[in-house]
Wavefront OBJ file of the C-alpha trace (Angstrom):
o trace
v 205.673 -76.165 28.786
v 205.509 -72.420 29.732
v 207.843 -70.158 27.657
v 208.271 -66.254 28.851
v 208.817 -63.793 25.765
v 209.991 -59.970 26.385
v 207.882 -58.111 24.219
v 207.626 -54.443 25.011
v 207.457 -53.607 28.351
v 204.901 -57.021 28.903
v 205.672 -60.196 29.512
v 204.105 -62.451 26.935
v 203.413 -66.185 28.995
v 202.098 -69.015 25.735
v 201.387 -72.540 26.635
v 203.115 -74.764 24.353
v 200.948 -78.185 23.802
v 202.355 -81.455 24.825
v 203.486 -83.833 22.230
v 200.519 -84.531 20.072
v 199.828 -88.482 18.830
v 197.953 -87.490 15.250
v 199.293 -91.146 14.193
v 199.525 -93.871 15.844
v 201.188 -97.301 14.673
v 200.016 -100.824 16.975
v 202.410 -104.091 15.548
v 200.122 -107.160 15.839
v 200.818 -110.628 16.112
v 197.443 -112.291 14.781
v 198.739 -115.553 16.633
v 197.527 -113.800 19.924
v 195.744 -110.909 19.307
v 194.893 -110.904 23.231
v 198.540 -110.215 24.042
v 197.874 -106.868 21.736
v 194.511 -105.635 23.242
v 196.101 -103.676 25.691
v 198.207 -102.013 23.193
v 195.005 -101.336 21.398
v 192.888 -99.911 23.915
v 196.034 -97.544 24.721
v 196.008 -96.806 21.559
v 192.288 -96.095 21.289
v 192.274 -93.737 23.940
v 195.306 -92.028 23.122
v 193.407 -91.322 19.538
v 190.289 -90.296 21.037
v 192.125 -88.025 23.336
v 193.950 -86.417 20.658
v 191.765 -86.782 17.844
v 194.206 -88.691 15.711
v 194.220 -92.102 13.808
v 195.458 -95.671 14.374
v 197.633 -98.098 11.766
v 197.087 -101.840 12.709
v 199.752 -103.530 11.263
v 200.316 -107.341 10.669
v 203.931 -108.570 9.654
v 204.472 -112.119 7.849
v 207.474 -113.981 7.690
v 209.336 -114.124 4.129
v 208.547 -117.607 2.135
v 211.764 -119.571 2.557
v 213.141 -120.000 -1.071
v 213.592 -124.361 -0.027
v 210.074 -124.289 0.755
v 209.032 -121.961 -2.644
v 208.161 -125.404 -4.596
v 206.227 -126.558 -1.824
v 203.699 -124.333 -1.369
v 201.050 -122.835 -4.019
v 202.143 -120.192 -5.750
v 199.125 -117.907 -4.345
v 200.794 -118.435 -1.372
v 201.728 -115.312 -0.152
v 198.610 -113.824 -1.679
v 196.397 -116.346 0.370
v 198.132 -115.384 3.521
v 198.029 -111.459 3.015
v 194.285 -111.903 2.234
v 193.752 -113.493 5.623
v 195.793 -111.589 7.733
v 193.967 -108.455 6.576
v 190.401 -110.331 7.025
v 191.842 -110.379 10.386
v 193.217 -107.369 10.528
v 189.424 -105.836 9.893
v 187.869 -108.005 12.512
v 190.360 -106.654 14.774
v 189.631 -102.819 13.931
v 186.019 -103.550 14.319
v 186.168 -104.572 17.556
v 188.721 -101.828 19.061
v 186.536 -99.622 19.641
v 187.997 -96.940 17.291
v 185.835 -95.169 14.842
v 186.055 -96.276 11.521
v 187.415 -93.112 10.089
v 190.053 -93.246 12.090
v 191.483 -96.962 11.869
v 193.129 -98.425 9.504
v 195.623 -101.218 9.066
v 198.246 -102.787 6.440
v 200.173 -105.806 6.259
v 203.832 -106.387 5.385
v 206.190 -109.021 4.523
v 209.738 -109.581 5.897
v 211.574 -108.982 9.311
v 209.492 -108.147 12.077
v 211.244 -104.755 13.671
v 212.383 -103.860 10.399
v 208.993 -103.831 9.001
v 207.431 -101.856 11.853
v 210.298 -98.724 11.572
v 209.652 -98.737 7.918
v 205.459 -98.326 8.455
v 206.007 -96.355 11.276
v 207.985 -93.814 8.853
v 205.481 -94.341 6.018
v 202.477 -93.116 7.944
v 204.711 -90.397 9.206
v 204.149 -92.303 12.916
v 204.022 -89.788 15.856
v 203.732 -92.888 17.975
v 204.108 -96.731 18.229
v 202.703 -98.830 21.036
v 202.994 -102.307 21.854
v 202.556 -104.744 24.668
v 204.789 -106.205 26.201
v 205.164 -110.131 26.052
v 204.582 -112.284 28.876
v 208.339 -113.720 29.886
v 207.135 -117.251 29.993
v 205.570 -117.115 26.331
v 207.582 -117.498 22.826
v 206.041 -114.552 20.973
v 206.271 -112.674 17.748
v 208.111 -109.916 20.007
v 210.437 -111.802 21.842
v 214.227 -111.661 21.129
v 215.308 -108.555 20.164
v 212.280 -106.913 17.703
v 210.631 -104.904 20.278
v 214.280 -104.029 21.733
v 214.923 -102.900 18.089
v 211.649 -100.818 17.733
v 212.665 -98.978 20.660
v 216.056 -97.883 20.270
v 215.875 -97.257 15.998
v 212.442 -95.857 16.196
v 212.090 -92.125 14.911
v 208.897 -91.407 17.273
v 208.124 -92.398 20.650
v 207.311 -95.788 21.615
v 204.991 -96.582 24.181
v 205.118 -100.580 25.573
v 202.103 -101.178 27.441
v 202.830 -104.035 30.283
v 200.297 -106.770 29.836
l 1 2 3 4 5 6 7 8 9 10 11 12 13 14 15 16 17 18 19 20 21 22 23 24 25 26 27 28 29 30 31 32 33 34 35 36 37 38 39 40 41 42 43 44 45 46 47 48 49 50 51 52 53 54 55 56 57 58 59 60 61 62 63 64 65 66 67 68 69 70 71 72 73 74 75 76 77 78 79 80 81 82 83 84 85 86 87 88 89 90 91 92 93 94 95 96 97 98 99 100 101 102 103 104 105 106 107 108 109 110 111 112 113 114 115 116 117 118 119 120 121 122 123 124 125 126 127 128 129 130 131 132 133 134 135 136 137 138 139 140 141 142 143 144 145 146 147 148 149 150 151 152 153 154 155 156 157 158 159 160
């Protein structure tokens, strides 16, 4: 965006710089991490291109208090542990230099989760792919619908 300043008898012309994605959120459903590759490589370029870093994040769902005496009670330890093995298996392969990926997982509602990362990493930018209509998905419903409209930063939804 050019903006004209009267200084003087001149005409000062600056360039101001198009939004700039420093930080860079990508939600992850580690149920079909091909449905989020897209969203990754977006997001690997869009880091690369602006020198920023990338948050992988993982939701799981909240242990359901009537199922509490069924499970171990390392459960939700057990499950954080491998969704951020995963996590790191994932970051290794996108492509993204190591300095400048990272990842986290959280527990409880899927969009709510994602706004409250996003604002924790101080998120200039969350992208995420789109689900295919025929498949029942950890975005379908109304999550990604709630990303978009409650979000703070731009959201980017890559079509897959």
């Amino acid at each position: 965006m050019l903006e004209l300043h009267h200084e003087s008898h001149a005409i000062v012309v600056t360039y101001k710089e198009a939004q700039m994605f420093n930080s860079i959120l990508v939600p992850i459903d580690l149920a079909d991490t091909d449905l989020a590759k897209p969203a990754i490589a977006t997001a690997a370029t869009l880091s690369q291109t602006w020198n920023g870093t990338v948050r992988l994040l993982n939701i799981l769902p909240m242990t359901p208090v009537m199922l509490a005496e069924y499970v171990p009670a390392d459960f939700d330890t057990q499950q954080r542990q491998t969704s951020e093995e995963a996590l790191a298996i994932v970051a290794r392969e996108s492509g993204i230099e190591p300095a400048r990926v990272s990842y986290a997982v959280r527990q409880g509602g899927i969009y709510h989760e994602i706004l409250e990362e996003a604002a924790a990493i101080k998120a200039d930018l969350i992208v995420m792919t789109s689900h295919r209509p025929a498949m029942r998905t950890y975005f379908l419903g109304s999550n990604a619908g709630h990303v978009v409209r409650y979000a703070k930063c731009s959201v980017l939804v890559v079509r897959h």
